[in-house]
N, C-alpha and C positions, 0 to 999 in steps of 0.2 A: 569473533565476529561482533563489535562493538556496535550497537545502537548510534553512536556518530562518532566523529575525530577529535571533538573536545578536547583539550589538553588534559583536563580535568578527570575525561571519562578515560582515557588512556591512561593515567597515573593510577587512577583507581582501580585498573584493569591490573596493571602492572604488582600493585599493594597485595592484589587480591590473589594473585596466580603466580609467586617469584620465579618458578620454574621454566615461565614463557618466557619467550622472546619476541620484541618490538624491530620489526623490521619495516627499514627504511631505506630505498634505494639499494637492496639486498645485500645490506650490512647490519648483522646485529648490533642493539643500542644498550641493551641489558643482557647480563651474564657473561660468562667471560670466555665461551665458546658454541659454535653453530655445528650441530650436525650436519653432513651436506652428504646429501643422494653421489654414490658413486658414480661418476658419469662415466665408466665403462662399463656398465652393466646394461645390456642389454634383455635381460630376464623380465618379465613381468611380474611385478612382485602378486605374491601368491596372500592375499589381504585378511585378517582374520574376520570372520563376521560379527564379532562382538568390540573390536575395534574403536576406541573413542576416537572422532575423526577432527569433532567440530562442537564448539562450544558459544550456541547461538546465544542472544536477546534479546528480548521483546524489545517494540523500539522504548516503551516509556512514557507513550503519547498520556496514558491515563495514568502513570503512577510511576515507580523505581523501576528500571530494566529489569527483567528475568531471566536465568540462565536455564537452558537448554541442553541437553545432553542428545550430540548426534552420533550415532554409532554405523559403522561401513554399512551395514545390512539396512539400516533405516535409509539411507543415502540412495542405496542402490539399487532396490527393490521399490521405494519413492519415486527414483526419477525414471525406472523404466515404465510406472506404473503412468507418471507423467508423461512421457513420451506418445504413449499409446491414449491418453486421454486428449491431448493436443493435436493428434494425428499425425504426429513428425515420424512415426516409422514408416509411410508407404512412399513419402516423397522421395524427392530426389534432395542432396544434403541441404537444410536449409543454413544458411548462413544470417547471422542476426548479430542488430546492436543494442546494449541494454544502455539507457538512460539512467538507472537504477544502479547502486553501486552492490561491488559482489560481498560487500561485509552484511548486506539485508538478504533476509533470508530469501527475501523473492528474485535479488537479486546472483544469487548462488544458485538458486535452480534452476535459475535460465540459461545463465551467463559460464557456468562453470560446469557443474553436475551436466545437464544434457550434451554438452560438446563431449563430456565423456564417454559417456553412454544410447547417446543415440544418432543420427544423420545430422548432427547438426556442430555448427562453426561457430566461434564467436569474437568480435571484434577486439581488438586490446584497445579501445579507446571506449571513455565512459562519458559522453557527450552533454552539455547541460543546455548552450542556447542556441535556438533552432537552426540557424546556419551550420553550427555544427556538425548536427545531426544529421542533416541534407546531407554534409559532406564527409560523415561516416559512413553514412549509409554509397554514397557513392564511390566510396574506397574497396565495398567489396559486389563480390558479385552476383547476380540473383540465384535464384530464388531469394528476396532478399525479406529480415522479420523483426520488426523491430518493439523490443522491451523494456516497457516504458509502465508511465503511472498518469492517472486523468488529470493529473493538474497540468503534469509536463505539454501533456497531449495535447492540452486547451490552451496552452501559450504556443505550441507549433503550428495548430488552425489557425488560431489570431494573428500569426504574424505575417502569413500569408506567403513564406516560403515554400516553393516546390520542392519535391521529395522524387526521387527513382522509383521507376517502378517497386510497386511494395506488394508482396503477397501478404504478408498478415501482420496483424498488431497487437503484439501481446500484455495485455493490462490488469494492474493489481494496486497494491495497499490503500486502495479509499472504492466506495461509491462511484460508479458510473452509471450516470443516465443514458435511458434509450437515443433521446436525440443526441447525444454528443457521440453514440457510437454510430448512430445512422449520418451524421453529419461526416464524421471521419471516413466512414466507406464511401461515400457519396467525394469527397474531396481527393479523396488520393485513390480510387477504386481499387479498394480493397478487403480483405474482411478483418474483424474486429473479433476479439474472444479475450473475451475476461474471466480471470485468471479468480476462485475465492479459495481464502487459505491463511495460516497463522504458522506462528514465528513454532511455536510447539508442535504441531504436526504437520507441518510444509504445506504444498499443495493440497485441497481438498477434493475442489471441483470446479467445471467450467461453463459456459454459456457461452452463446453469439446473444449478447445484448440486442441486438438492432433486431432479433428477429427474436429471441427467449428471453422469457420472463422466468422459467424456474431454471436450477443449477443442475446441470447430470455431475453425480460424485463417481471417482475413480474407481474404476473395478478392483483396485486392492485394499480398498477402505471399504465401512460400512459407518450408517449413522444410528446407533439407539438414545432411546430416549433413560434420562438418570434421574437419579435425586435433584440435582440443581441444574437440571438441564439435558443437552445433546450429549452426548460424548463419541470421538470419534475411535473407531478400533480398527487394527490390522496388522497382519502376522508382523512386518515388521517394525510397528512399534513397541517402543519399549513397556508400552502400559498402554491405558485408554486415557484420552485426550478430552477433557471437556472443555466444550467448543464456547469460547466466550461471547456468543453471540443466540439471538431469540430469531428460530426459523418454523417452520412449517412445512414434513414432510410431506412427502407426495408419492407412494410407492417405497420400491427398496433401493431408489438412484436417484431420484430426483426430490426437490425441496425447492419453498420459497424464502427467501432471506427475508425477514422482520426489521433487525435493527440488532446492533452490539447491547449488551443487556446493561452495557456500564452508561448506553446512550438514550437507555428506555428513559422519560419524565413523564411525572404522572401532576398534572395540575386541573382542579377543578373537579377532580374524581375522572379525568381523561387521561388516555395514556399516546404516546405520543413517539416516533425515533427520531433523535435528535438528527442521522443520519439521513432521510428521508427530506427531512426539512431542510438542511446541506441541499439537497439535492435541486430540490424546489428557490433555494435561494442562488446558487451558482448561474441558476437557467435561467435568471432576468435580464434582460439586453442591457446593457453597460454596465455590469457589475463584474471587474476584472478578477475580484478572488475576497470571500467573505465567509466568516463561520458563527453559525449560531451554538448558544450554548447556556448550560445553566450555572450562573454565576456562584449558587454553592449549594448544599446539599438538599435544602430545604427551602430554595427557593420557587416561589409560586409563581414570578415570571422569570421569561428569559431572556436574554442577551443579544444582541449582536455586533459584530467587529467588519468592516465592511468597505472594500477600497474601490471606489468608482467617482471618477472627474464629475462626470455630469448627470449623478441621482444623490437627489436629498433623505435623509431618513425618512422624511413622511411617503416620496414616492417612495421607496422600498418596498415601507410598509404596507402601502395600497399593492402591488404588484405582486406582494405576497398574500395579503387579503384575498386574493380571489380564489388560491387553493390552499388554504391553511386557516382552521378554524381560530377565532379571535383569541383562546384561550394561548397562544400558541404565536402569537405574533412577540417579535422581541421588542423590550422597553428596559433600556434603550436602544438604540443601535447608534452606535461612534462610528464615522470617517475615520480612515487610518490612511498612511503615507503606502504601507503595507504590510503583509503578517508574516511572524517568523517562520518560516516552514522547514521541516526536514530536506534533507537530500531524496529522500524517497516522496513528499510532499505532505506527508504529514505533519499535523500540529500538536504538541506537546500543553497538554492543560494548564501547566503549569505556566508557562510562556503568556498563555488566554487570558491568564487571571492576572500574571503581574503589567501586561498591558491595559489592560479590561482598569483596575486601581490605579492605573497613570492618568489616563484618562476622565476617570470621575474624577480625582484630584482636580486637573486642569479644567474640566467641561462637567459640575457636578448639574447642572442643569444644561442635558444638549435641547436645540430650541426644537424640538417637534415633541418636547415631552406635555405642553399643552392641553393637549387630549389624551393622556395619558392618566389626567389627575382622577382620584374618585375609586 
């Protein structure tokens, strides 16, 4: 399960694991022969529970991929525990398309793991622009649920395509605001649930954003508190998982999210989630897609990258001054054409910073840094 398609990152997959096979068009490309499931075998194969199934990775967005060890019992004892946290056992089969591809983890226990395991169908098409999607989703049939990520989400409200009737929308790998899930309900009437969760221990927990602020975590997990943190546990995992993120429980199920602890900045003796201010900066009217960030480790301000026709970095800045303390506004902030983003919509730091260095290059003085002097 590669973090993306890279030629690069697949060579290095390949370097890494000579044992595997690269399948493409379901022809082996390395090795010099394919095992292939008996297809007269009609037996249910009898699976071991210690079984290694699946060899995930973090996507990278902060640093090098990470490998993953997923075993049948984590898999399956995860997605039923998911099934039941999502509510997909009482309905009648839901049927869904993922925007998300199935080599992300989020994208696998939507898209793959629950059609095995619970009432639910899943499209064979992985849809990117929104016509698509309309007409994914129009290819099967309701109950219909669609598995997506809030960047995707926020380029299919904006473009103002209709959707089929849609029972739910299921969402994960970034931050989503309340009004972008109360907007989404309100547009396609339907409900929203967001999905919190990491590439190491899958699913965690979920919320209806548009009406909850804390997360109910899954009955087969629990959350204690560690040395450096959360860590999450459950019978089947293979150890306890600490959870790279700064939350705030609340009982023995519910929690508030803080911010990823790699997004925690502390300037001016304030501390601050870089995630939060994402959040606050996404939600200004004409700003198509933008990320703040701290340009390096020790930096005392911060950054932003930011694509919008018709706002200048000074408005931004004002638009953001009204709920974000001055310590905490970015200088500078660059226009861009647009930003690299994952398949899932995530952005890789690394990506941040060697455009973020184009840019000074080109624009070492962008013109609203004026009041910025001193």
């Amino acid at each position: 399960m590669p973090p993306n398609q890279l030629s690069a990152t697949l060579d290095q997959l390949v370097a890494d694991y000579p044992d595997s096979y690269r399948m493409e068009n379901d022809e082996p490309l390395f090795g010099e022969s394919a095992c292939l499931v008996d297809q007269g075998c009609e037996t249910v194969p009898d699976i071991p529970a210690k079984q290694l199934c699946a060899i995930a990775f973090t996507s990278g967005s902060t640093g090098q991929p990470k490998p993953n060890l997923k075993y049948w019992k984590t898999l399956l004892t995860g997605t039923l525990g998911n099934a039941e946290l999502l509510q997909l056992g009482c309905d009648d089969r839901m049927n869904l398309v993922a925007t998300v591809p199935s080599q992300h983890m989020w994208g696998m226990e939507t898209a793959i793991l629950l059609p095995l395991f619970a009432k639910v169908a899943a499209s064979y098409r992985t849809p990117f622009f929104p016509q698509d999607i309309a007409d994914a989703l129009a290819d099967i049939s309701p109950p219909r649920a669609l598995v997506s990520s809030p960047v995707h989400l926020d380029a299919l409200i904006r473009s103002g395509v209709a959707l089929p009737a849609l029972k739910r929308i299921l969402c994960a790998t970034a931050p989503m605001s309340t009004a972008q899930a109360v907007k989404l309900e309100d547009e396609y009437a339907t409900r929203v649930q967001e999905v919190f969760g990491c590439t190491e221990s899958g699913i965690i927990a979920m919320r209806e954003t548009a009406r909850e602020s804390l997360w109910r975590v899954a009955e087969t997990l629990r959350l204690e508190p560690g040395k450096n943190g959360f860590v999450v546990l459950g019978e089947h995992l293979p150890g306890p998982v600490l959870l790279p993120d700064v939350i705030e429980l609340h009982g023995l199920y519910h929690f508030r999210w803080i911010g990823r602890q790699q997004d925690m900045v502390k300037i001016a003796g304030k501390r601050e989630s870089l995630g939060d201010l994402n959040l606050r900066l996404l939600a200004i009217d004409g700003i198509d897609d933008g990320v703040i960030f701290s340009p390096g480790d020790d930096s005392q301000r911060l950054a932003a990258l930011v694509v919008a026709d018709d706002l200048s970095p000074a408005q931004i800045r004002q638009a953001l001054g009204q709920h974000v303390d001055p310590v905490f506004l970015p200088r500078p902030i660059y226009m861009v054409d647009r930003l690299p983003r994952q398949e899932t919509g995530k952005l890789a730091r690394a990506a941040i910073l060697d455009i973020f260095a184009l840019m000074q290059s080109t624009q070492p003085h962008p013109h609203d840094s004026v009041e910025e002097c001193g």
